[in-house]
C-alpha positions, 0 to 999 in steps of 0.5 A: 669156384671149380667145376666137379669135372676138374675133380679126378677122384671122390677120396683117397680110397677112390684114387688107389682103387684107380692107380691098383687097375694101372699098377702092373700088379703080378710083376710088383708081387713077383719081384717082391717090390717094396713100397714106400710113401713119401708123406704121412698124409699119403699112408691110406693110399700106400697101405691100401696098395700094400695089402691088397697085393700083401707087400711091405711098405716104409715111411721115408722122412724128407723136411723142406729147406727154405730160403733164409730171408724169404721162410715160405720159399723153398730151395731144397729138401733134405731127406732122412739120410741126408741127402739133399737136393736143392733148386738151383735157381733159386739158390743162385738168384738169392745168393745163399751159400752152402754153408747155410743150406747145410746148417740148415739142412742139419737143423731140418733133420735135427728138429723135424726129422728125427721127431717122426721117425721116433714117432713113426718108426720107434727111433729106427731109420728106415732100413736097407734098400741095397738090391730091392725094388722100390716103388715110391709112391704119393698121393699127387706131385706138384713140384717133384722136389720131394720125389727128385730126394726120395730117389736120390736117396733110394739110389744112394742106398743102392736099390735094384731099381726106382719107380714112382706112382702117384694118382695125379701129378703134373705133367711138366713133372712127369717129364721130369721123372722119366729121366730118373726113374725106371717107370712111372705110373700115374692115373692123371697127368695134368697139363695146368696143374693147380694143387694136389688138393684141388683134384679130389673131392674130399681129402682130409688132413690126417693127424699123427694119430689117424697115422699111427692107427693105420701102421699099427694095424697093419701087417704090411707096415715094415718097421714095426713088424720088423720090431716086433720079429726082433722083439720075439727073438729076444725073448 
């Protein structure tokens, strides 16, 4: 049984109160950054940060590709825009070929990406990141593996600049970070990380629903203001 002191954080909301006081939070409103949550479950967070600083936030979609003859092992990630980046350990120690990783990657966007971002964008992928300042941000890190695409992403659409921000990750990935990002912030970087889950005392898991009801009602959410600037045009 873990000890209360291995809990970082009462809830989500506690988390953002303590990654806003590290935030360099005048620069970010200055430069006009735009924030980005790398998961669904990561919105209350995000949303939070957006409004009290007023900035505009997005969604960015990534699906794990897993190894074929072993579903719960994961090679690789896909992302919205296709990028794709893989553990190459794995792949050599299992032996697949890239023929299968990019069926397979396809088949991710296919089946599992494109479903969220009708559902969570309207059907619009997410818009042009060429000469913005990003700041991409999670709840807790434990692989890197979907940050390492995000950036990937963020780089290939031609941003100024990618940072990434997370209340807690593992310090082995932090490491990782600093050699592809411009700057990270993070409350806690923890040595034996264990799971994300296990350094918050309550973290529930929020259905499409409980996602869709924060982005609807928010004036930071991009895509559906966006939609709705666009929808006033034609009219």
């Amino acid at each position: 049984m873990p000890e209360f002191r291995d809990k970082k954080f009462e809830n989500r909301a506690d988390a953002t109160i303590k990654l806003l006081d590290i935030l360099p939070k005048e620069r970010l409103i200055k430069e006009k950054w735009l924030l980005i949550s790398l998961t669904t479950q990561s919105i209350p967070i995000v949303n939070m940060v957006a409004d009290k600083l007023n900035l505009d936030y997005d969604l960015l979609f990534c699906e794990p590709i897993n190894a074929p003859n072993n579903k719960e092992c994961k090679i690789g990630m896909v992302s919205e825009t296709e990028e794709i980046v893989l553990n190459d350990a794995l792949v050599d120690s299992f032996g697949i070929n890239l023929d299968f990783i990019y069926s397979e990657a396809h088949r991710k966007y296919e089946e599992k990406i494109l479903p969220k971002v009708y559902k969570f964008r309207k059907g619009d992928l997410i818009g042009s990141l060429k000469d913005k300042r990003v700041l991409l941000m999670d709840e807790g890190c434990e692989t890197g593996m979907t940050v390492m695409t995000a950036i990937k992403t963020v780089i290939s659409e031609k941003a100024k600049s990618v940072a990434y921000a997370a209340p807690v990750l593992s310090n082995d990935v932090a490491n990782a970070l600093e050699v592809v990002t411009d700057e990270i912030f993070c409350v806690h970087k923890i040595t034996n990380f264990v799971d994300v889950g296990f350094y918050y005392k309550s973290i529930e898991e929020l259905n499409a629903q409980s996602i869709l009801e924060i982005i609807s009602n928010s004036k930071n959410y991009l895509p559906f203001r966006k939609r709705g600037e666009n929808s006033g045009k034609d009219s």
